[in-house]
Short mmCIF file of the C-alpha atoms (twelve columns), coordinates in Angstrom:
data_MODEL
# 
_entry.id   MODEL 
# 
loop_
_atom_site.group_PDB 
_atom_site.id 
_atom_site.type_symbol 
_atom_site.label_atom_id 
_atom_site.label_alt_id 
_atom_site.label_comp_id 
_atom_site.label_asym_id 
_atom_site.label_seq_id 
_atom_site.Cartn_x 
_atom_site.Cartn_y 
_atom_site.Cartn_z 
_atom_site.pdbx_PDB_model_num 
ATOM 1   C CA . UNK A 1   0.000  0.000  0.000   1 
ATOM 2   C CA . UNK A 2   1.283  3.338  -1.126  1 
ATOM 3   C CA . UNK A 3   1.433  6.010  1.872   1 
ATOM 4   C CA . UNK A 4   2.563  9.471  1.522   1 
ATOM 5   C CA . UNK A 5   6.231  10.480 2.568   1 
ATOM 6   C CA . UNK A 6   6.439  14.362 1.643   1 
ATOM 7   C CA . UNK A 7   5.229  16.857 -0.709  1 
ATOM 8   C CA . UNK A 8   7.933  17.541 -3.208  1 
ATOM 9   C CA . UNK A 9   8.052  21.582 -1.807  1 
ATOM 10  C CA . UNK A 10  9.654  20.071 0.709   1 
ATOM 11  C CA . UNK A 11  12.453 17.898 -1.170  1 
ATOM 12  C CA . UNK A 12  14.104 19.821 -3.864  1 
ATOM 13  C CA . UNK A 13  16.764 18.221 -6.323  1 
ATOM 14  C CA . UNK A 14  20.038 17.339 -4.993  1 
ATOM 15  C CA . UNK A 15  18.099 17.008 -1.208  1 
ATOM 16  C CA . UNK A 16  16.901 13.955 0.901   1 
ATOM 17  C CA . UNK A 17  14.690 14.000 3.209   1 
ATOM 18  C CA . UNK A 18  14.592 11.500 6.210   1 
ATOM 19  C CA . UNK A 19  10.546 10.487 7.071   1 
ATOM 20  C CA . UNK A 20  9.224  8.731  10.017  1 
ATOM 21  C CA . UNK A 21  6.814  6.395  8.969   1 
ATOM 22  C CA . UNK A 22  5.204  4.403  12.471  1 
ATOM 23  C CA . UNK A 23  8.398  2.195  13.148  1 
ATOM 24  C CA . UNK A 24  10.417 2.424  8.884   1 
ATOM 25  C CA . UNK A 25  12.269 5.339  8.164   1 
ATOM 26  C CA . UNK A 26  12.604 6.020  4.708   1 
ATOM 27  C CA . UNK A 27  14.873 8.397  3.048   1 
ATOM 28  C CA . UNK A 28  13.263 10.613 0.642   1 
ATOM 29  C CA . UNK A 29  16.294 11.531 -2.128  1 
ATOM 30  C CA . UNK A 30  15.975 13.470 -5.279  1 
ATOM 31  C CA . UNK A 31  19.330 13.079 -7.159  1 
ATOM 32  C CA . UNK A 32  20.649 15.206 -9.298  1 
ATOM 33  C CA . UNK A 33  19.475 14.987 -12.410 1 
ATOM 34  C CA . UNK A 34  16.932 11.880 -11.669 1 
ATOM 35  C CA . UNK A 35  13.704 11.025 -10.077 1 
ATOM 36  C CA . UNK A 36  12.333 11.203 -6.786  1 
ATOM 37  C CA . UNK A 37  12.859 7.488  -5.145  1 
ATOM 38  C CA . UNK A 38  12.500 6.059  -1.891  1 
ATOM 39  C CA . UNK A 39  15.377 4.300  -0.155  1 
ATOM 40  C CA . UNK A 40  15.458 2.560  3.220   1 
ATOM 41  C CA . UNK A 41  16.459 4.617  5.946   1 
ATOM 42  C CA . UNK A 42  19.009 1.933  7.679   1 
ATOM 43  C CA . UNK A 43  22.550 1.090  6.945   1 
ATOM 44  C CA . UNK A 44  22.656 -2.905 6.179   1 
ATOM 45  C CA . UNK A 45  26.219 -2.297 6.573   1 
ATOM 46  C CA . UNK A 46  25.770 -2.476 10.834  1 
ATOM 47  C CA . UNK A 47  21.985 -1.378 11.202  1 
ATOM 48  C CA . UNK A 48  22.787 2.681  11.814  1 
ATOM 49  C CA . UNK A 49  20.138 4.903  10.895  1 
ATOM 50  C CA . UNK A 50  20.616 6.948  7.583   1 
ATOM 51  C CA . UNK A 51  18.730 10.225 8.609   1 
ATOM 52  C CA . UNK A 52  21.961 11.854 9.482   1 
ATOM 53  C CA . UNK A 53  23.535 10.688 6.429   1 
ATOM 54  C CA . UNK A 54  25.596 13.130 4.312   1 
ATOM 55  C CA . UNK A 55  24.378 13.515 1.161   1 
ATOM 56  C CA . UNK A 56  25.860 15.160 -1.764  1 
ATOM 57  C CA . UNK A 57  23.286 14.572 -4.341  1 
ATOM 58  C CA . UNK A 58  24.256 11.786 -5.940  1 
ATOM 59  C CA . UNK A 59  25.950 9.270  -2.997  1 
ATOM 60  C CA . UNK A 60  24.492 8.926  0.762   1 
ATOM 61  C CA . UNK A 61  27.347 8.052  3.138   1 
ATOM 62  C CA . UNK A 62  27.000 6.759  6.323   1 
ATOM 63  C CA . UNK A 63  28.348 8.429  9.210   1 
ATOM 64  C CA . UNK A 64  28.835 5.406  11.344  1 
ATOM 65  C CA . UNK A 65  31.650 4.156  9.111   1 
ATOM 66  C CA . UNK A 66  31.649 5.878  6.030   1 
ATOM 67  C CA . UNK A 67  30.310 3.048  3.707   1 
ATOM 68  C CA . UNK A 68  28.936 4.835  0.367   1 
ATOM 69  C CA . UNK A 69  25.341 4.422  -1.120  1 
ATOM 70  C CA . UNK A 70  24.815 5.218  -4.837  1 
ATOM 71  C CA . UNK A 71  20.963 6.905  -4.253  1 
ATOM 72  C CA . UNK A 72  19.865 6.160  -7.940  1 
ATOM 73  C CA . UNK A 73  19.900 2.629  -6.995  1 
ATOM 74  C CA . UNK A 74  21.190 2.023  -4.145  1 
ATOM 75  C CA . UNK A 75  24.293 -0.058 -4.205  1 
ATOM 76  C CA . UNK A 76  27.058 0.431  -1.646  1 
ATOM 77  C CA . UNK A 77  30.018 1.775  -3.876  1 
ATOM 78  C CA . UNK A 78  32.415 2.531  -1.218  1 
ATOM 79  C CA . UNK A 79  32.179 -0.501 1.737   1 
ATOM 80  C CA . UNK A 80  31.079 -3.864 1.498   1 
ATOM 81  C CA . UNK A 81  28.741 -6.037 -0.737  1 
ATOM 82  C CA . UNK A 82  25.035 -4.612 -0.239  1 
ATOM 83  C CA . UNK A 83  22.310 -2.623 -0.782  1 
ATOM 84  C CA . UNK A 84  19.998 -0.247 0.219   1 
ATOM 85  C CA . UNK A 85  16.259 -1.293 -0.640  1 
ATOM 86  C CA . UNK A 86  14.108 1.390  -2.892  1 
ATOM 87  C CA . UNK A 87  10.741 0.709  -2.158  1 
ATOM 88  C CA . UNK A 88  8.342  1.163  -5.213  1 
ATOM 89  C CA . UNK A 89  7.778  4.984  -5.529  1 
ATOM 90  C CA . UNK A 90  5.608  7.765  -7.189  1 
ATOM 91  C CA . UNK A 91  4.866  11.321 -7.627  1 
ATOM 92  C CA . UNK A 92  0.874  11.516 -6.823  1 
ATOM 93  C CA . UNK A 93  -0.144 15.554 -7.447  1 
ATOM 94  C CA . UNK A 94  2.725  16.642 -5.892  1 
ATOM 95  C CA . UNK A 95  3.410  14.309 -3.845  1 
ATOM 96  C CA . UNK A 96  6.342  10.919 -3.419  1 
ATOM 97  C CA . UNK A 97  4.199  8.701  -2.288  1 
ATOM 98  C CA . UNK A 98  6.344  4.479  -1.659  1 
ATOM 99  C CA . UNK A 99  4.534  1.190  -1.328  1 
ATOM 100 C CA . UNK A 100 6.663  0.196  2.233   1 
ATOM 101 C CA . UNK A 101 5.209  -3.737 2.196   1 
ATOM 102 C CA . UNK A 102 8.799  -4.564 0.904   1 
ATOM 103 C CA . UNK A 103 10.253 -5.508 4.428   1 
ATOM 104 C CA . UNK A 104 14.531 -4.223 3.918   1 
ATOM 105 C CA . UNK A 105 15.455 -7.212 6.480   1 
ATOM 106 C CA . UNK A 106 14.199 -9.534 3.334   1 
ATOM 107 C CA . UNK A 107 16.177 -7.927 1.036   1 
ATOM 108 C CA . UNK A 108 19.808 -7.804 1.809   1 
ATOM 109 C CA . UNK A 109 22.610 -9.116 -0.302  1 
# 
């Protein structure tokens, strides 16, 4: 089921956007020069949370221990073997709306 997780006003290109939804937190990214996606909000590196991830547009990083997420996709470019999970994502009038049944746990490499 799709839920909302901001209005785009409030995520511009080249931002993210960490959202509290009950117990997921989702990272709201806009690369630069891409789409609004939706990526899971926890490093599957060592479990830290992403919402005070630095984030130059392109690449999250994790503070914990630097590991590097490529936020088009995903994929951990500077660190070990995995990824972060996009959850299916759209732009509803205005709005990113993701479909947060995928469960990240499930989904590591």
């Amino acid at each position: 089921m799709y839920v909302k997780l901001c209005d785009l006003a409030d995520l511009e290109e080249g931002a993210m956007l960490p959202v509290g939804i009950g117990y997921t937190l989702v990272l709201a990214v806009w690369p630069l020069g891409g789409e609004p996606r939706a990526l899971q909000g926890i490093c599957p590196h060592a479990g830290h949370l992403l919402m005070d991830a630095r984030f130059d547009g392109r690449h999250l990083t994790c503070r914990a221990h630097d590991w590097v997420f490529d936020s088009t996709n995903g994929l951990c470019t500077v660190g070990g073997l995995c990824t972060l999970v996009e959850y299916p994502s759209q732009v509803r009038n205005g709005e990113l709306h993701a479909d947060l049944d995928v469960h990240p746990n499930r989904l590591y490499r």
